[in-house]
N, C-alpha and C positions, 0 to 999 in steps of 0.2 A: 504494500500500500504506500501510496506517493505523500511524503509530509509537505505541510502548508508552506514550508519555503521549498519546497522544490517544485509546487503549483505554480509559488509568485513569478521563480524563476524561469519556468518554463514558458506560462503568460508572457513575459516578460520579453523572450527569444522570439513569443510567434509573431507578437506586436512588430518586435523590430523589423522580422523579415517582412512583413506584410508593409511594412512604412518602406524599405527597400527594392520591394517590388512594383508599388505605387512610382517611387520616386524614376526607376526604371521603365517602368510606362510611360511616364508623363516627359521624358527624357526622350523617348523613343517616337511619340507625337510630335515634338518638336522634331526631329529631325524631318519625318515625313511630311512633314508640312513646307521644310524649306531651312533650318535649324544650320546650326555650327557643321562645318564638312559636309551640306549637301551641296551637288551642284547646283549652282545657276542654268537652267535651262531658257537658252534665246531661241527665239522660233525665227528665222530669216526667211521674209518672202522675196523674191528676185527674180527679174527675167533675164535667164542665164540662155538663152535660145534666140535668134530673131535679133531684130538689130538693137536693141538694148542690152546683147549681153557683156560687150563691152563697159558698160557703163556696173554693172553688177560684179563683172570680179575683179573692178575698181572697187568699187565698193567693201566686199570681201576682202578684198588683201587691205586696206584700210582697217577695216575693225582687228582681222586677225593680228596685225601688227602691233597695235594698242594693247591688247591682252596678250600677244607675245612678251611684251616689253612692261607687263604688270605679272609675269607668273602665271597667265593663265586662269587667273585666281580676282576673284572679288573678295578683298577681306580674307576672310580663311575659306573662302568656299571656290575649289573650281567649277570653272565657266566651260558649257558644252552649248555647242553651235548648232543649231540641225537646218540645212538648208534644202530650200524646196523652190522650184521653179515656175514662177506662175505662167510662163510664156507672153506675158505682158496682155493676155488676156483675164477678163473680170472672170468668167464662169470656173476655169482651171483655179486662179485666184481664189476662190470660195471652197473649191474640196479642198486644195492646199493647204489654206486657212484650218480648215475644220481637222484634218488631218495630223498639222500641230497644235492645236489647241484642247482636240478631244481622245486623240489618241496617245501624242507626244507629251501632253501637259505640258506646254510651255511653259513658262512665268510670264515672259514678257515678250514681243514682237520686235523685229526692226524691217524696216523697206518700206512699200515698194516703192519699184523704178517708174513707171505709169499714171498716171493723174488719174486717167479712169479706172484702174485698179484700186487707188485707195478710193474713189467715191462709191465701189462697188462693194469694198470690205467697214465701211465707214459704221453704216446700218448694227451689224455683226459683231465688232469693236466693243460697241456701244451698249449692247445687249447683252452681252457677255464681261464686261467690266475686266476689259484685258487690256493691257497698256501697250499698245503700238509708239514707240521713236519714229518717226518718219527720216528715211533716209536719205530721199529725194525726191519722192514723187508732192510736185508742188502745186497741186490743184489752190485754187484762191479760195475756194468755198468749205476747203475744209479749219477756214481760217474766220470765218463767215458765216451763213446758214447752217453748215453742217460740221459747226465747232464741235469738238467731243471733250468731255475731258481726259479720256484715254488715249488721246492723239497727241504728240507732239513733235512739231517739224525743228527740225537739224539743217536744212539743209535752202532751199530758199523758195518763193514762193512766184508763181507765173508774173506777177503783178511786179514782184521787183527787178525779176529777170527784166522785161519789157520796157520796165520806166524808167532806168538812170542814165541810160547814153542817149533819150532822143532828143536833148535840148541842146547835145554839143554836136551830135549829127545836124539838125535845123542850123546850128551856128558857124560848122566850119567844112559842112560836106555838100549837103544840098538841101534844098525846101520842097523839091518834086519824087515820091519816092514809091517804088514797087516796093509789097513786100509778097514774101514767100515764108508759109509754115504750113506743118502737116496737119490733115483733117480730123484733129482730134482736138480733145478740151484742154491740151495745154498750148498746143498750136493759136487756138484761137483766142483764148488767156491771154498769154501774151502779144499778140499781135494786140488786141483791142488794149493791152495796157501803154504800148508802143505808140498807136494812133493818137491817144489822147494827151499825151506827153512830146509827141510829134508837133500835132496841131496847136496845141496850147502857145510851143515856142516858136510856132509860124509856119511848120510844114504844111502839106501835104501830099497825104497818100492818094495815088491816081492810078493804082491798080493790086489788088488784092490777089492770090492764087493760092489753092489748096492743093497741093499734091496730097495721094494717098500714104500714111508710113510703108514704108519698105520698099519705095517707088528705085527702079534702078535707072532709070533714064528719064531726063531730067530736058531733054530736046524741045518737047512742045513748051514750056516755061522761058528757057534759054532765048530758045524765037521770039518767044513774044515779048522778051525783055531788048531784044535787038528794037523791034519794029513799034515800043513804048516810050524807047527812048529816055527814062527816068534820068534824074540829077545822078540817084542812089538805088542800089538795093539793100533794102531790109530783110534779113529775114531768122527765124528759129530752124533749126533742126539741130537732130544729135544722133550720136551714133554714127552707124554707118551711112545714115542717108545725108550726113552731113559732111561726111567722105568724099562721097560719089557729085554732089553739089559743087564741092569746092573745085575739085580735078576736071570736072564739065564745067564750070563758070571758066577756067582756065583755055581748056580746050575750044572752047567756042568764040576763045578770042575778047573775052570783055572784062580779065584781072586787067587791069592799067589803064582801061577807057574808060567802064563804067563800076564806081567806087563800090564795092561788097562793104558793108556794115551788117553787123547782128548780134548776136545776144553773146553770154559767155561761154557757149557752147565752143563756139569759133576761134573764142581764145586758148584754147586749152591743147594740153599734148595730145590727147586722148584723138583728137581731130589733125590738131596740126604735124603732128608726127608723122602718119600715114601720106598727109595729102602733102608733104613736103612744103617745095616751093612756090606750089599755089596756092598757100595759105596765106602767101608775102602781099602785105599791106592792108588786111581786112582790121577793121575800127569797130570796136565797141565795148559795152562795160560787166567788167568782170570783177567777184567778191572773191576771185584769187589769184595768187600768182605765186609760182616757188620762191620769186625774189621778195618776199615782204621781208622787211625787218623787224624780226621782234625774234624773241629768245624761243619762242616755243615753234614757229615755224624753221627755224633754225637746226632747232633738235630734231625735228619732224621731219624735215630734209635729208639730213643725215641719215637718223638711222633708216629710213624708206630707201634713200640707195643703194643704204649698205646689203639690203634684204632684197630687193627687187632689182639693184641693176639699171634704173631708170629714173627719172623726174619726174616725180609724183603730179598728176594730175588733183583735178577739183574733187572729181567724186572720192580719191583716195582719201581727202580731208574729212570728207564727209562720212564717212565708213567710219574713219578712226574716231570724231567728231560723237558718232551715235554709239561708240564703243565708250568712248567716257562718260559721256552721257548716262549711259544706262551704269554702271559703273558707282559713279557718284554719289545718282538718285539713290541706288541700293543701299552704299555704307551710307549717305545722311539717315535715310530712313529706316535703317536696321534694318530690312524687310524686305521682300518680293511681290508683299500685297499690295494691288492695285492702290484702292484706297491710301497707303500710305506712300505710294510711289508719287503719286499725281498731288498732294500735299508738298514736294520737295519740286517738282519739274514744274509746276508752275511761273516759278520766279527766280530757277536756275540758271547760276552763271558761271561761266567754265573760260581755261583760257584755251582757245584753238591757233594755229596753223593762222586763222585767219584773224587773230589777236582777242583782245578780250570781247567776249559775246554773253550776252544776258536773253534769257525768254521772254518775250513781252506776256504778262501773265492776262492779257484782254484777247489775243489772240491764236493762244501758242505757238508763236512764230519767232524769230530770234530776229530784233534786228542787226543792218547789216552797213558794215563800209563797203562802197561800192567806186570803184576805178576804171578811169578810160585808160585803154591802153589798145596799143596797137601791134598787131604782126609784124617782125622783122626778120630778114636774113639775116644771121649771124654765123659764122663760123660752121658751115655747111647744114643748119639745122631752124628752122623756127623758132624766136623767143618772143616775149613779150614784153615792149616797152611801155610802162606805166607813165600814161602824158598829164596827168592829174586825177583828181579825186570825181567824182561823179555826186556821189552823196553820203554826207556822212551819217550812222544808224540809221540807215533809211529800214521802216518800218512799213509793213504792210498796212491800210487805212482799217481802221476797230468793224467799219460796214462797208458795204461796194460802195468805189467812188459815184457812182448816176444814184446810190439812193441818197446821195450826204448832199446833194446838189439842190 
């Protein structure tokens, strides 16, 4: 028979282990939920197919490089990447989506490349209280009507693409202008934020064209920009269709007659690399350049060459951009839950590549410095010479500019 101190003691023992196996349970919750040493899981959507796949594993080697050069690690947690290919279509974009979000359990989202991909994943987003970085795709209405608070853009918006070179174009190229962009919502974004920024400072535009994206021949445009006669061409495109643009505007005889101006697409290696020296002499404003001076663009330089071999392009910034980003958000916030992410990225501000950037917290959009600069031949290769500033933290407007009118 058991005496009353070898009850208490016994008591005593089961307590313990029972308070030990609670404390192991609730130890064990935390980690499944996202805790000390679990991974961060990012769910990357991208159009790694079609002519934006250039612009995506920029993008990619941008982030990987960031979390290369932090351990791989957030805090004490590694970071795993799982990437998936929306084809820069919406419908692929949506099983994708679902794909990482219900199978994968992301934590958190970065991309897309497409304007209409994220107006398409926006709804989804939103409903689901999953935090999307936006890594480039810059539609203006997800800054606008279809602000989320699980959205936030890294990278820049059609409106400011379009508006900071048309006032020194009007002032030192021409006031009669074609423009050219493709037939989609960022095409046309920016063109209409071009015109209105155009015409404000005296131009105008006197013929419009929509090429299809992934358009390979560019002849009937070419022609009719001979027999329009413009001061200037304006126009957007990226990728490869802005390849194939540059190397036909050459061939058809109208680099050095009639001036090519457009957005930052045109400035960038990503374009001018391939298209060599017909890229020589095109104008317009760009929110980068490898040559900024500041310390963090500096570092960012360096070690991207050291790793790549090459001269980091715009979207490289922006990759690593939405890699700190999310990064940040997390150690401020302790956390991978939405609710506490969107509490800290609201009014986030980081230093980039393209020097100190803060989130404007009215429309999750970051403002932005913005530079004229021009295509040069130098030393067998295309660079860019910065001919002044464009605008400084130029800011997406809180409503569309025709409703604030």
């Amino acid at each position: 028979m058991m005496g009353k101190g070898n009850t208490r003691k016994s008591g005593a023992w089961i307590s313990a282990v029972l308070t030990l196996l609670l404390l192991l349970s609730a130890c064990g919750s935390q980690t499944a939920s996202g805790g000390e040493g679990e991974p961060v899981k990012i769910g990357a959507i991208l159009s790694f197919s079609g002519n934006f796949a250039p612009l995506s594993e920029s993008i990619k080697e941008g982030m990987e490089l960031y979390f290369e050069l932090h351990g791989n690690q957030i805090g004490n947690r590694p970071v795993t990447i799982k990437y998936e290919d929306d084809e820069a279509n919406p419908q692929v974009a949506l099983r994708k989506y679902r794909q990482l979000v219900d199978s994968e359990k992301v934590d958190l989202l970065v991309g897309p490349i497409s304007s209409s991909v994220v107006y398409a994943l926006r709804d989804v987003i939103e409903k689901d209280k999953i935090v999307l970085i936006d890594a480039n795709a810059a539609a203006n209405d997800i800054s606008w009507d279809k602000k989320s608070d699980y959205i936030y853009r890294v990278s820049i918006s059609n409106w400011q693409d379009g508006t900071p070179g048309a006032a020194y174009i009007a002032q030192h190229v021409g006031k009669r202008a074609y423009v050219l962009a493709p037939d989609y919502p960022a095409g046309h974004e920016t063109i209409q934020a071009f015109k209105e920024a155009f015409t404000k400072a005296g131009g105008q535009v006197i013929k419009e064209a929509w090429p299809k994206l992934g358009t390979n021949d560019y002849a009937t445009y070419l022609t009719e920009i001979l027999e329009t006669k413009p001061d200037l061409v304006f126009s957007f495109l990226s990728g490869t269709d802005a390849i194939r643009f540059v190397q036909q505007y050459e061939q058809f005889g109208l680099n050095g007659r009639i001036p090519l101006t457009g957005t930052q697409e045109f400035l960038d290696p990503l374009v001018t690399d391939p298209a060599g020296k017909a890229a020589e002499g095109i104008i317009g404003a760009t929110m980068y350049t490898a040559s900024l001076d500041n310390p963090t663009n500096k570092a960012f330089v360096e070690e991207f060459t050291k790793k790549y071999k090459e001269t980091p392009n715009y979207f490289n910034v922006q990759g690593y951009d939405a890699a700190q980003v999310i990064a940040k958000a997390i150690e401020t916030a302790g956390s991978t839950k939405s609710e506490e992410l969107i509490k800290v990225l609201k009014t986030i501000t980081f230093s980039s590549p393209r020097g100190e950037l803060a989130m404007d917290p009215n429309t999750h959009n970051l403002a932005l410095d913005m530079y004229v600069a021009k295509n040069v031949w130098k030393d067998g290769k295309i660079e860019q010479e910065i001919m002044g500033i464009a605008a400084k933290g130029l800011k997406i407007p809180e409503t569309p500019p025709a409703a604030s009118k």
